[in-house]
Structure formats: structure tokens, C-alpha cells
N, C-alpha and C positions, 0 to 999 in steps of 0.2 A: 139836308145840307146845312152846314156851321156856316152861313157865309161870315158869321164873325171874322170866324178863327180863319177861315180861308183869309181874307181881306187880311189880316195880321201878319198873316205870312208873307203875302204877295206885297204889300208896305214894306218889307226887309227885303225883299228880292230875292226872297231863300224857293228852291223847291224842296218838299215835304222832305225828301230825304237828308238836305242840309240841315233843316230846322231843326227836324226829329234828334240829328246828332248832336245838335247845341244843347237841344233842350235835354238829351238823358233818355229821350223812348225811342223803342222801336219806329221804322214808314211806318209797318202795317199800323202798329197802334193810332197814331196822329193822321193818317189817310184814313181810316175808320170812323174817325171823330169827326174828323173837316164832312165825313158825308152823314154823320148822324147814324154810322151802322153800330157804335161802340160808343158808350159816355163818358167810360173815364173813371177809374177812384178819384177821391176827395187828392187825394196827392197829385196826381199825374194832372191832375186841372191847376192844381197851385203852382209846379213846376212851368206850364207853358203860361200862366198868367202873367207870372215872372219872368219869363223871357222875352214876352211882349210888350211888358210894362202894362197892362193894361188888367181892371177887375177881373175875379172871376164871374161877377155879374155881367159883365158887359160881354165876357168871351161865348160864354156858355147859358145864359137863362134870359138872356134881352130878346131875343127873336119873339 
């Protein structure tokens, strides 16, 4: 489990399927990630970083 990226989400009040559409991916993609089934290209980490405002350090490799 990303609880980063969960927490990030749940900070915006978004559920996965709102976010996903902000951010440009698929639920499944970003519900795969929030549970650590799926990592993500170099892109699609840069995209929700930027929508969170927040590193990709801190989203994805802090845990």
C-alpha cells in the first residue's frame, strides 16, 4: 500500500476515480499504485506528483 499517494488524495477529497481524471490516467492505473500492485512509468509518477504538488520522492520512495 502507497499510503503516500493514498493520503494525497484523500487531502483533496478526490476518490480515485475523480483524481485519475484530473490527473490524465486510468482508476485502474492509480488504484493499482495506491496499493503497490503497479509502479508506474517515470511519466505517469510525474503527472500525479504534479497534481499533488508534492516530490516524486515523497509520493513514491519515502515509505
Amino acid at each position: 500500500m502507497n499510503q503516500a499517494l493514498v493520503s494525497a488524495r484523500k487531502e483533496r477529497g478526490l476518490t480515485i476515480s475523480e483524481a485519475a481524471k484530473q490527473i490524465g490516467i486510468s482508476h485502474g492505473m492509480l488504484a493499482m499504485m495506491e496499493t503497490g500492485k503497479r509502479k508506474g512509468s517515470d511519466e505517469t509518477k510525474m503527472k500525479i506528483a504534479r497534481f499533488y504538488q508534492k516530490s516524486i520522492e515523497e509520493l513514491f520512495y519515502a515509505h
